[in-house]
C-alpha positions as CSV (number, residue, x, y, z in Angstrom):
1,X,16.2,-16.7,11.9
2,X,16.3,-20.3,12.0
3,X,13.9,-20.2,9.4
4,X,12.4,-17.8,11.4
5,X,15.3,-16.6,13.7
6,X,18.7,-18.6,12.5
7,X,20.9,-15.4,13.8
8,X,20.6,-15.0,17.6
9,X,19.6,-11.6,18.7
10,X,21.5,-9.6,20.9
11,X,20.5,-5.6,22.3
12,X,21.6,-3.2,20.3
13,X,21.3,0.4,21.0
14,X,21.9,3.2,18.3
15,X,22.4,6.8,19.2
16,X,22.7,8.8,16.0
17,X,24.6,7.3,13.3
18,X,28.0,6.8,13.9
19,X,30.3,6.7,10.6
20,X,30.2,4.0,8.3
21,X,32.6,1.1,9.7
22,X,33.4,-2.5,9.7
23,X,34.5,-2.1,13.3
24,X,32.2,-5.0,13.9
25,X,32.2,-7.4,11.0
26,X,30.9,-11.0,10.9
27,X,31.4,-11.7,7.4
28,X,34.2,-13.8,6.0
29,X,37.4,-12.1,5.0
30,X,37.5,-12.1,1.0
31,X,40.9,-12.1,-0.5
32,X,41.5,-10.7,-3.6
33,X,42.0,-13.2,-5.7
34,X,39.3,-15.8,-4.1
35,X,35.9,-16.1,-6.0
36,X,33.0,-14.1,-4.6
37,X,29.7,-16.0,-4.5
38,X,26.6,-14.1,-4.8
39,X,22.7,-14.9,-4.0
40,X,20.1,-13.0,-6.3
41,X,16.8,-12.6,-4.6
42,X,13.6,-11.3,-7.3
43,X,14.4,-12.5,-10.6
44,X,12.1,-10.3,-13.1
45,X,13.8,-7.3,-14.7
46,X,15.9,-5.5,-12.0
47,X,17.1,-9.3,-10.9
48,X,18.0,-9.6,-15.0
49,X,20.2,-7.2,-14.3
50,X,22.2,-8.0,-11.4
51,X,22.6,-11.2,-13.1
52,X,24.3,-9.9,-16.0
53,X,26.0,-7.4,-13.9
54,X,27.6,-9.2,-12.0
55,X,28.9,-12.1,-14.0
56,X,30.3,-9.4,-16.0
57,X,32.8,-9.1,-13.2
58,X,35.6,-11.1,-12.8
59,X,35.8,-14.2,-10.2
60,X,32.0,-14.0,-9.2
61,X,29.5,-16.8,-9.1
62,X,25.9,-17.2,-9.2
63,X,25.4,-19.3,-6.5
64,X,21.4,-19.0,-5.7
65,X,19.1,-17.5,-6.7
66,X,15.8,-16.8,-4.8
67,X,12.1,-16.2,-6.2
68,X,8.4,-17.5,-4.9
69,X,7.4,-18.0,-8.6
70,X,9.2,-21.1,-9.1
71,X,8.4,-21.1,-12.5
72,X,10.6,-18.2,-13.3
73,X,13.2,-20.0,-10.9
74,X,13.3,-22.9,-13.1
75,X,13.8,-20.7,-16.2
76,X,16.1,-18.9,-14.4
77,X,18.7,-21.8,-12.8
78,X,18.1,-23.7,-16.4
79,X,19.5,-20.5,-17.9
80,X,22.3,-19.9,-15.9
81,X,23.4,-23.2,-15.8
82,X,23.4,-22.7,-19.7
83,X,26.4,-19.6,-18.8
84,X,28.4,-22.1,-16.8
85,X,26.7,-21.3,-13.6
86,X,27.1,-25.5,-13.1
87,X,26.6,-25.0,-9.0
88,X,23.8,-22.6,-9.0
89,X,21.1,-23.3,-6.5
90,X,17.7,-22.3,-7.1
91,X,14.9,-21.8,-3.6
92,X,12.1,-20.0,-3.1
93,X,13.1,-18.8,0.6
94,X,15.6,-16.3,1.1
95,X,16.9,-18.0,4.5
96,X,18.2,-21.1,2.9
97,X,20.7,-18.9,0.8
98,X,21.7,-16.8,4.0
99,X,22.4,-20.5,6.0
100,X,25.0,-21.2,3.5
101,X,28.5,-20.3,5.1
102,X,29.9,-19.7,1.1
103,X,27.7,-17.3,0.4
104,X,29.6,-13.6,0.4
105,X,26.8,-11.2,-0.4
106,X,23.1,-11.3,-1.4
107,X,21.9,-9.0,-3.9
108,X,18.2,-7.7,-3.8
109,X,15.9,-7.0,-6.4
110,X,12.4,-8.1,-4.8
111,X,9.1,-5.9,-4.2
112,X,9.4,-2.8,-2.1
113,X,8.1,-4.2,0.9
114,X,11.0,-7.0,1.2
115,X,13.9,-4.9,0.6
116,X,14.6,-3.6,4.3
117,X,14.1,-7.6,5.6
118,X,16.3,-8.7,3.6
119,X,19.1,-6.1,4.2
120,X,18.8,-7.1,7.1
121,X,18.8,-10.6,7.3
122,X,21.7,-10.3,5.0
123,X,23.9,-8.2,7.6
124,X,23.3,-10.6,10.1
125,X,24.0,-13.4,8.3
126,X,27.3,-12.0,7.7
127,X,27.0,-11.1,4.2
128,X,26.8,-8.2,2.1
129,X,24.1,-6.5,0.8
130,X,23.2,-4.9,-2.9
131,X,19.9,-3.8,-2.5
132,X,17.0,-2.1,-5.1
133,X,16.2,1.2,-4.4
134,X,14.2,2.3,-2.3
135,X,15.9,0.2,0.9
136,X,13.2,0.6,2.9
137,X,9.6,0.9,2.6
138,X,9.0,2.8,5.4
139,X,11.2,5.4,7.7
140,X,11.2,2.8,10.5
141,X,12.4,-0.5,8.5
142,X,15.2,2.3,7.2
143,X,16.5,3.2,10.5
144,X,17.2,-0.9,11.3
145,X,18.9,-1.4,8.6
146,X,21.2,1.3,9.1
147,X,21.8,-0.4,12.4
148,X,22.4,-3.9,11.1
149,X,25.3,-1.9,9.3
150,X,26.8,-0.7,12.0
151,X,26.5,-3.5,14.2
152,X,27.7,-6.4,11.6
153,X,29.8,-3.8,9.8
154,X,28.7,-5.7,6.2
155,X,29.2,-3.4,3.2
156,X,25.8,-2.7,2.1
157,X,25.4,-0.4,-1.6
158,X,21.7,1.1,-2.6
159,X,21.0,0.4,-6.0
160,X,21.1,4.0,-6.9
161,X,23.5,3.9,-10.0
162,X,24.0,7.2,-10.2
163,X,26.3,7.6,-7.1
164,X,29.0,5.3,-9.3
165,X,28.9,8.3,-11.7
166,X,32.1,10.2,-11.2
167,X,30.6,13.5,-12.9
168,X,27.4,13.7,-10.8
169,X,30.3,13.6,-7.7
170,X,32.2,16.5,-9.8
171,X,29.2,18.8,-10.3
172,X,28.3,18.0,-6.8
173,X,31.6,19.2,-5.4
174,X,31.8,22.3,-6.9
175,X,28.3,22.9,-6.2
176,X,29.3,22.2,-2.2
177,X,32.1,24.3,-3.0
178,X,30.0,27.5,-3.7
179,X,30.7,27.4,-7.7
180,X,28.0,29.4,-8.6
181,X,26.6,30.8,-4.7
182,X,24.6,29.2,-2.3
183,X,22.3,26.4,-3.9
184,X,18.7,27.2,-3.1
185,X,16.6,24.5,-4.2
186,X,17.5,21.1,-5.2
187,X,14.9,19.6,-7.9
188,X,14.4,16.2,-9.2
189,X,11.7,15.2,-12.4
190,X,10.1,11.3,-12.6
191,X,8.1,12.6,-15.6
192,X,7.7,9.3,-17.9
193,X,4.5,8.3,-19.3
194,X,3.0,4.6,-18.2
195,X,-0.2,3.9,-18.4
196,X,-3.7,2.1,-16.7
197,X,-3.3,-0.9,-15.1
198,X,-7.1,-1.7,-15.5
199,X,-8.8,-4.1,-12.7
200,X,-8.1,-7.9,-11.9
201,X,-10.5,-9.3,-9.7
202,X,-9.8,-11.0,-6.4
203,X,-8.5,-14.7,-7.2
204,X,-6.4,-17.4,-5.4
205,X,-2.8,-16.9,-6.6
206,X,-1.4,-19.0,-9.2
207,X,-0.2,-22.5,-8.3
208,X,3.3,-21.9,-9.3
209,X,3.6,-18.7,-6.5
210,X,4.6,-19.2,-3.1
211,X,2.1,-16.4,-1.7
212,X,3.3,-16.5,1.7
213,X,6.6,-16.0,0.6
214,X,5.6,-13.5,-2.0
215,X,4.3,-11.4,0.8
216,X,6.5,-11.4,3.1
217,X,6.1,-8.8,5.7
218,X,3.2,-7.4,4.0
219,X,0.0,-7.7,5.6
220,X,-2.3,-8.2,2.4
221,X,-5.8,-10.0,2.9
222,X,-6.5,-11.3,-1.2
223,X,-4.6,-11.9,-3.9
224,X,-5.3,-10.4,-7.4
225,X,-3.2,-10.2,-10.2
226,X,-2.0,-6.9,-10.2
227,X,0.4,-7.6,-7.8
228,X,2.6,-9.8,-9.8
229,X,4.8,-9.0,-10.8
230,X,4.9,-5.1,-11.5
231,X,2.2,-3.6,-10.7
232,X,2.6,-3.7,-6.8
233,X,4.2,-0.1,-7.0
234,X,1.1,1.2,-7.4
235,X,-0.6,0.1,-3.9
236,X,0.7,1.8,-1.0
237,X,0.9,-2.0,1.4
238,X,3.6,-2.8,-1.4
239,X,5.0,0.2,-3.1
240,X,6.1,3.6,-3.2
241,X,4.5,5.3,-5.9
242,X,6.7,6.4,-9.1
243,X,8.2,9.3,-6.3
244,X,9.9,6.3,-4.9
245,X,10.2,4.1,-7.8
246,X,12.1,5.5,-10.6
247,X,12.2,9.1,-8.6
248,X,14.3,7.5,-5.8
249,X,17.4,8.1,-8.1
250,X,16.6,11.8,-8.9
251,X,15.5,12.3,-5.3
252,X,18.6,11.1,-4.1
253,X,20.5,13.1,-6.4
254,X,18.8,15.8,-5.2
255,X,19.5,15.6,-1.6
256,X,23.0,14.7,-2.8
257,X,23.2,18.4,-3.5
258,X,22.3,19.4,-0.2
259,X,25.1,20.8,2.4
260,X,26.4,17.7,3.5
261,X,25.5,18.6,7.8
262,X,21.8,18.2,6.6
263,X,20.1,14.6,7.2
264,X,16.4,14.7,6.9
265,X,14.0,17.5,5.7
266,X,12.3,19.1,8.7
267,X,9.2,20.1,7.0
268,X,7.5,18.2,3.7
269,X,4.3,19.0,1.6
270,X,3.0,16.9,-1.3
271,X,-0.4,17.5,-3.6
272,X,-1.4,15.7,-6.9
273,X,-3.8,13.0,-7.7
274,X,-4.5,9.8,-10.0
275,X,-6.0,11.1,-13.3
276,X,-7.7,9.4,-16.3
277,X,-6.9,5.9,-15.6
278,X,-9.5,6.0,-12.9
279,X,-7.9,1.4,-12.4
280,X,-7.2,-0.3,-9.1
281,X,-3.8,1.7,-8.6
282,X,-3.8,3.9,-5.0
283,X,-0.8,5.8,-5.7
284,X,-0.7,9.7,-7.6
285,X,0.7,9.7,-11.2
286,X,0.8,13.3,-11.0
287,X,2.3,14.8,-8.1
288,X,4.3,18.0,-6.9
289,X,6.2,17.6,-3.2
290,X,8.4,19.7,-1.6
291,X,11.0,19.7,1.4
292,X,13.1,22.0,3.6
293,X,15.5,21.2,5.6
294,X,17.0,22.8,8.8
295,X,19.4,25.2,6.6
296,X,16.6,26.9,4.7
297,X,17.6,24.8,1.5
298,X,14.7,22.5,-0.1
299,X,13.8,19.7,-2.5
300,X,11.1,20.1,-5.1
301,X,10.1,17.0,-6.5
302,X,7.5,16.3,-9.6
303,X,5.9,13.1,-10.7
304,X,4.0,13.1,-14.0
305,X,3.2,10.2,-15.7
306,X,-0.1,10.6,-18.2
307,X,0.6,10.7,-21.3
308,X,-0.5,13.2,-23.8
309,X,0.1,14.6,-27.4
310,X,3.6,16.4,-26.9
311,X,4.6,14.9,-23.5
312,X,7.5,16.3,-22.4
313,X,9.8,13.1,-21.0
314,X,11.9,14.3,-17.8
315,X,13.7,12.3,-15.6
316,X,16.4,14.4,-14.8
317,X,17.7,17.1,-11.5
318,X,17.7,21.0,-11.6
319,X,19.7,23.3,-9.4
320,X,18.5,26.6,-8.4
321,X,20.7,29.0,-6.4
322,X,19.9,32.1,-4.5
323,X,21.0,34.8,-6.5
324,X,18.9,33.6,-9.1
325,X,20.8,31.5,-11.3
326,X,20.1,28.0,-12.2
327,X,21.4,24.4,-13.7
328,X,19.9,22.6,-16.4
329,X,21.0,19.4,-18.6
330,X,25.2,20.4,-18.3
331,X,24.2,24.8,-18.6
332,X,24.7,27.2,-15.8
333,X,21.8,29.5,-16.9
334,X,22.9,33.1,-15.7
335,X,19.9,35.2,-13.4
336,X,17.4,36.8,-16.2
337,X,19.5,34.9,-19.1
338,X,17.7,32.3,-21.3
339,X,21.6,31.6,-22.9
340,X,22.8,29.0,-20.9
341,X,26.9,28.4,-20.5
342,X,28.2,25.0,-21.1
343,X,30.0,23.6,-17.7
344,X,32.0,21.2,-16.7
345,X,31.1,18.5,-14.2
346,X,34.6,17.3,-13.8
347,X,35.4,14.3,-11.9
348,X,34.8,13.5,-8.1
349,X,35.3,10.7,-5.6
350,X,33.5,8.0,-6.0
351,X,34.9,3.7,-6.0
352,X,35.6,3.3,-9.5
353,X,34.1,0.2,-11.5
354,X,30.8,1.0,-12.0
355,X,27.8,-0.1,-10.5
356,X,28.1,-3.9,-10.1
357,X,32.3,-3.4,-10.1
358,X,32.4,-0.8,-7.2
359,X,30.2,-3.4,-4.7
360,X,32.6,-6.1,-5.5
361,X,35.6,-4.1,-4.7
362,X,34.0,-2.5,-1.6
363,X,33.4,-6.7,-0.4
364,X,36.6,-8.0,-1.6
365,X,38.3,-4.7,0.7
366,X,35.7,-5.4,3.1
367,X,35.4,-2.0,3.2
368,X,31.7,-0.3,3.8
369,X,32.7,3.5,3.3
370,X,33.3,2.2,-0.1
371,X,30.0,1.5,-1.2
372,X,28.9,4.4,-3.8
373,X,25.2,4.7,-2.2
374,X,25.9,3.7,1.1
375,X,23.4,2.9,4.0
376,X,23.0,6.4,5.5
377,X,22.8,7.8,2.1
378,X,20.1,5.4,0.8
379,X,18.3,5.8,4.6
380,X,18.1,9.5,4.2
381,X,17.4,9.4,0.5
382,X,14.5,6.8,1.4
383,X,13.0,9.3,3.8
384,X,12.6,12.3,1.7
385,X,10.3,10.2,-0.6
386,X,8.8,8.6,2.4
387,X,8.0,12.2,4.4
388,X,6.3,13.6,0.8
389,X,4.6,10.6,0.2
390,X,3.2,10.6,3.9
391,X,2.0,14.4,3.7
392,X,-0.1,12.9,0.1
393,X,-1.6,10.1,2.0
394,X,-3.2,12.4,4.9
395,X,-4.0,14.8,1.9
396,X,-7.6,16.2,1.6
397,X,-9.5,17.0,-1.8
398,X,-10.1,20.1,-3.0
399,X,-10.9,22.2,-6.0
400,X,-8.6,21.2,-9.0
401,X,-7.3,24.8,-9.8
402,X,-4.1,26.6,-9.8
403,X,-4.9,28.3,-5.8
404,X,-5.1,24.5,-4.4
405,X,-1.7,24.6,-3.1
406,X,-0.9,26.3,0.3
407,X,2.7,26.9,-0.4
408,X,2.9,30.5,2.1
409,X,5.1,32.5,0.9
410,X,7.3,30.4,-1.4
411,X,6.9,31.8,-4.8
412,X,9.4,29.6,-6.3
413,X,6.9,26.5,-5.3
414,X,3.6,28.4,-6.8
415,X,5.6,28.7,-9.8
416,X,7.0,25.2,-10.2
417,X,3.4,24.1,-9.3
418,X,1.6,26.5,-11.8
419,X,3.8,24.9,-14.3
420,X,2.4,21.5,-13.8
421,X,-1.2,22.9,-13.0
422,X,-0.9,24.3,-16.7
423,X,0.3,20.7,-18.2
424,X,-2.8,18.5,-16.2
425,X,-5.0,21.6,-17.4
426,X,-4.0,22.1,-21.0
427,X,-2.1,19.1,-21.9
428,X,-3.5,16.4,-20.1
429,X,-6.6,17.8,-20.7
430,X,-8.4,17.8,-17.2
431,X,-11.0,20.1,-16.7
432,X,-11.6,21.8,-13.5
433,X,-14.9,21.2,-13.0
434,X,-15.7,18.1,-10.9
435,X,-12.4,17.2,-10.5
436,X,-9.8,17.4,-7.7
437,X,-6.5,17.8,-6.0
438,X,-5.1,15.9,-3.2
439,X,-3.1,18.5,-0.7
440,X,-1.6,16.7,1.8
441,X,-0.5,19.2,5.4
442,X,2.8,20.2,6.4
443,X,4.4,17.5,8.0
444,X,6.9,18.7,10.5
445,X,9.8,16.4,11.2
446,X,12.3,15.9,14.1
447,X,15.5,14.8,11.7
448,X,17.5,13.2,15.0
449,X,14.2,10.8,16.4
450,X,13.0,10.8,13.1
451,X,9.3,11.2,14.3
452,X,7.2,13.8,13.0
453,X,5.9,16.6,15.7
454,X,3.1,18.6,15.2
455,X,-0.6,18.9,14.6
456,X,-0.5,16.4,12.1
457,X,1.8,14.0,14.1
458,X,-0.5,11.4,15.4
459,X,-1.4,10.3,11.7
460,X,2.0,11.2,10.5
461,X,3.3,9.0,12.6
462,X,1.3,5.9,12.1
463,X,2.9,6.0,8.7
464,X,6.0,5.1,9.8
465,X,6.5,2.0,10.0
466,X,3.8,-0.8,8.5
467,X,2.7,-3.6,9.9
468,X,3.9,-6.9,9.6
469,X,3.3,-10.4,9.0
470,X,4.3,-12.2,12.8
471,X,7.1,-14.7,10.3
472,X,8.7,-12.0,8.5
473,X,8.5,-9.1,11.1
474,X,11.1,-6.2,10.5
475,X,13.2,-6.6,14.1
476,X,12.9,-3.6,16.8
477,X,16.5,-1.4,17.3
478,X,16.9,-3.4,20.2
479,X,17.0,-6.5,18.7
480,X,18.6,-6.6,15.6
């Protein structure tokens, strides 16, 4: 990648996934007692946070950080140098951070479409990785940077905080464990309420952005201003859609729950729509996915973001198991029972330290089975969201009425979908006449090539890995 290729290649073939190792590190050895020096890359919100996070921890240094909007660098490095961050560097470009010998790890809290690149780039750089959820934009970019793990054996941690949590492992365990009987379906709610983002017009960007930089491997043909610097989750070239923004924690959560042999779903279904705001956003705020995997167990996912008088705020995971009883908040609800029974999570394995503490420890070891999040998990975490989001995008209008779904014979998805037909219908206030739903196909899957097979699979597959700009192209397996 010398600038654009400063690591030389070399062939690289992946069969499967072997276990997570460091078998063949590049990064420096970190004692325990020498100071880790970090590079941020995005600096708005999430990049806030890894700031803060990880000068929190002891013996760590700021020493870049990374953003095309060079005025929010210069705010940024001014700031920190105000927290005794006397050596920090501030650059718009990613690469001059990763040239720098010094630099241990590089954290990443960038758009969507950069988070894969920049994983990466980091492992073969030598240096470990924190990166945003999702990891990867698309399934493809996901299965690289799995193999930039293994090959430069770099820890790399997904910034899904909810593998630090110790109790989340507990329940999880005993769930595994058969606790309550086999877990049926595994269910994860991104219900919060946001709202229009209107219409900007088509503009040059703003002096003080670095556009090229901004996109990245994003093939995007005019600026407008609903891009930066939030509003690019809801455009597919950039984003995810809320399923995997905010819903990548409580999808991966819920394939967390899944027997632990299972990797990707083999079948996936998605139908929703964008309602009301009727703005320049491409991506559903209302949505209902499902997946099965190879076992028979499944993932049921819901999105629902408008807003209206009694909203009902979820972002949280369910577990339903097959002889009919369920999991809800910290209650084992009983088949038939509406009394739920308290349980207890207890505590399972999982590198203590938190969030921002458990990556440090995991580099200082030099240790990637440490990460909490590792890069398998966040790959087949990634996926789910990908594989549901792929069967909206090929999805066809029709009728906006409670029979729009083609769920077979799964009564368990008519009823989940019922429920949020009867919410868009009576709370949102949607009428059926002249409006619509998207339903998406069945998307069949092969979990080992990861390509999907199929009557659909011709336009499944072109949705698996984007296009890129020729200067930041994501690397074939055979050359990372």
């Amino acid at each position: 990648m010398n600038r654009r290729h400063f690591i030389q290649s070399t062939a690289f073939a992946l069969s499967g996934f072997p276990s997570i190792s460091n078998a063949k590190s590049a990064h420096r050895v970190i004692g325990a007692n020498d100071r880790i020096r970090i590079a941020v890359a995005g600096l708005n919100s999430r990049g806030k946070s890894h700031i803060n996070g990880f000068l929190g921890q002891k013996n760590v240094e700021i020493a870049y950080v990374i953003d095309p909007d060079k005025r929010l660098l210069s705010r940024t490095v001014e700031s920190l140098k105000g927290r005794g961050q006397k050596n920090i560097k501030g650059v718009t470009d990613v690469r001059t951070a990763l040239e720098d010998k010094d630099v241990d790890a590089l954290t990443i809290a960038t758009p969507n479409h950069w988070h894969s690149l920049m994983t990466i780039w980091g492992a073969q750089s030598g240096k470990h990785v924190y990166v945003e959820k999702p990891m990867s934009h698309d399934v493809f970019e996901g299965r690289i940077a799995v193999a930039a793990q293994q090959k430069y054996g770099v820890v790399i941690q997904h910034g899904t905080q909810q593998r630090s949590d110790a109790s989340r492992a507990g329940l999880h365990e005993q769930i595994k464990a058969g606790k309550w009987g086999r877990l049926k379906i595994s269910y994860g709610y991104c219900c919060k309420p946001r709202g229009s983002i209107g219409h900007k017009n088509i503009s040059p960007p703003p002096a003080h952005l670095d556009w090229n930089l901004w996109k990245g491997p994003a093939v995007i043909e005019k600026f407008h201003g609903n891009y930066v610097h939030y509003n690019w989750h809801w455009f597919w070239v950039t984003g995810n859609g809320d399923l995997n923004n905010q819903g990548t924690h409580q999808l991966d959560v819920a394939r967390w729950a899944i027997d632990d042999d299972q990797t990707h779903p083999v079948r996936t279904m998605a139908i929703g729509g964008r309602y009301q705001w009727r703005d320049q956003g491409e991506t559903p705020n209302s949505m209902f996915g499902m997946a099965e995997y190879a076992n028979g167990q499944q993932v049921f996912f819901n999105v629902r973001n408008v807003n209206y008088k009694g909203y009902k705020r979820q972002v949280e995971n369910q577990y339903y198991f097959e002889d009919g009883g369920r999991i809800i908040g910290k209650s084992y609800y009983p088949k038939g029972s509406d009394k739920g029974e308290k349980i207890e999570f207890g505590k399972g394995k999982v590198t203590p330290g938190g969030t921002w503490g458990s990556f440090i420890a995991a580099c200082r070891a030099g240790k990637p089975e440490m990460a909490n999040g590792n890069v398998k998990d966040a790959h087949y975490g990634c996926v789910l969201g990908h594989l549901i989001n792929n069967s909206y995008r090929l999805g066809k209008k029709v009728p906006f009425n409670q029979k729009a779904g083609h769920f077979e014979d799964n009564k368990e998805a008519s009823e989940h979908f019922g429920k949020l037909h009867e919410i868009m219908g009576k709370g949102v206030g949607i009428p059926e006449k002249d409006n619509t739903y998207t339903v998406g196909p069945w998307l069949t899957f092969d979990a080992k090539k990861e390509r999907h097979t199929g009557e659909y699979a011709d336009d499944a597959n072109e949705l698996l890995q984007d296009t890129n700009n020729a200067e930041f192209k994501v690397p074939e397996l055979n050359d990372v």
